[in-house]
N, C-alpha and C positions, 0 to 999 in steps of 0.2 A: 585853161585860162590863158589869155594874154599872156605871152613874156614879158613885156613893161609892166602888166600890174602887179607881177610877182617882183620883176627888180623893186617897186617903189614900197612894196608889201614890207619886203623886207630889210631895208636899207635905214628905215630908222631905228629896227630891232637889232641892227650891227652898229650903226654907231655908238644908241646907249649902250649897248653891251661891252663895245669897243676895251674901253678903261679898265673893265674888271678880268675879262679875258683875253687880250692881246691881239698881236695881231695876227699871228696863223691860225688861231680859234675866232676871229673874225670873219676871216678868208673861208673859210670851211662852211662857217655861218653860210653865207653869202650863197657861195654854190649850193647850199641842198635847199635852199631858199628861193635859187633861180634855176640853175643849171638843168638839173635833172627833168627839164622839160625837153631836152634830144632827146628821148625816148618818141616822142611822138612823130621827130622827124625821120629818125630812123627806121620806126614801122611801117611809116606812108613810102620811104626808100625801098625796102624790104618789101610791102605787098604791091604796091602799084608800080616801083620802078621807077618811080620819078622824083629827081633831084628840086625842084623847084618848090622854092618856100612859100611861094603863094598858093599853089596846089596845096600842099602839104596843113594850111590853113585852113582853105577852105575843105580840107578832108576831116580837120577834128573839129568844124563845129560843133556848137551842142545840135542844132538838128541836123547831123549828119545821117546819117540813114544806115550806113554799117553800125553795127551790133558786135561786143565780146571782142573790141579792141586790146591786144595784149600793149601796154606799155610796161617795160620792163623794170624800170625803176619805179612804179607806181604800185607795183603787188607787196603786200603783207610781207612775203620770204625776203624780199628786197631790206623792208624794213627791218626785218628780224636779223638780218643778217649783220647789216651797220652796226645795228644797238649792239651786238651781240662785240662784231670789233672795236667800236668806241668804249666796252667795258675797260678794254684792253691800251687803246692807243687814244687821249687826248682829244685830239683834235676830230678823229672821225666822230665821238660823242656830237660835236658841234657841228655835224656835220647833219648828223642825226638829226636833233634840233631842228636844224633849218628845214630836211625832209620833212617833219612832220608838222612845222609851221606851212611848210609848201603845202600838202594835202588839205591843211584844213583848210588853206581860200578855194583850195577846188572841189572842196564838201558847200562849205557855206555858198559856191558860186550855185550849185547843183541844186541845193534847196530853194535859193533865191527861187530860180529860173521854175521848180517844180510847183515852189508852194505860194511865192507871195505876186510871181508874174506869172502864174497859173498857165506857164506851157506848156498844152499839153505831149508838142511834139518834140520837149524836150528829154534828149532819156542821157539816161547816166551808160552809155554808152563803153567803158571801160572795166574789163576782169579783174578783179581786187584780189583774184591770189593767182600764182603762178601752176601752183598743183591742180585746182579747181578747173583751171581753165585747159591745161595740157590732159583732165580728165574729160571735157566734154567735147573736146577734140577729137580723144580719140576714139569715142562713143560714135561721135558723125562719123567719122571714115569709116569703121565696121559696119556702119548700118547703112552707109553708100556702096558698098562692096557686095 
């Protein structure tokens, strides 16, 4: 999804919230809200080489045509891992939160685009766990070898 529509996603979910949780469990909000979309820059840096954010755009379309994108904040272990620290520290809890406010616009964006704008050439193009995907990794290269 867009980075603006994630900032405006989540920016009224931190104000109301503001009052009741403060403001470095605000802040936390915010980023797992918006932030954790560098992942996608980083992989387009990572596999193609290329710094340019307009590249880098049009490489996560949804009709992009690569398949078994790893974004690294976007897998399950990623998730489990936060929840697992915010048990522990405060604010990463709300950090949390905002992670899993962030996935659910880019579920809901994915059904949109599957089921009610009936694309078919759009595919859910990213690995949803970390283990899954460094297993079918390493299935290809054996069987390239």
């Amino acid at each position: 999804m867009i980075p603006l529509i994630h900032i405006i996603a989540i920016l009224p979910l931190v104000f109301i919230s503001y009052p009741y949780i403060g403001l470095i469990n605000s802040i936390f909000l915010f980023l797992g809200g918006w932030a954790f979309d560098i992942d996608h820059y980083l992989y387009c840096i990572v596999k193609h080489k290329n710094f340019l954010l307009k590249h880098c755009y049009k490489f996560h379309h949804p009709f992009a045509k690569e398949k078994d994108l790893l974004h690294i904040f976007h897998v399950v272990e990623f998730y489990i891992l936060v929840f697992i620290i915010g048990l522990f520290i405060e604010p990463v809890m709300y950090l949390f939160y905002g992670l899993v406010y962030h996935i659910s616009f880019d579920f809901i964006k994915g059904i949109y685009l599957k089921y009610y704008k009936k694309e078919k050439e759009a595919n859910n193009s990213r690995a949803l766990s970390l283990i899954m995907w460094l297993k079918r990794h390493s299935l290809q290269n054996k069987t390239n070898q």
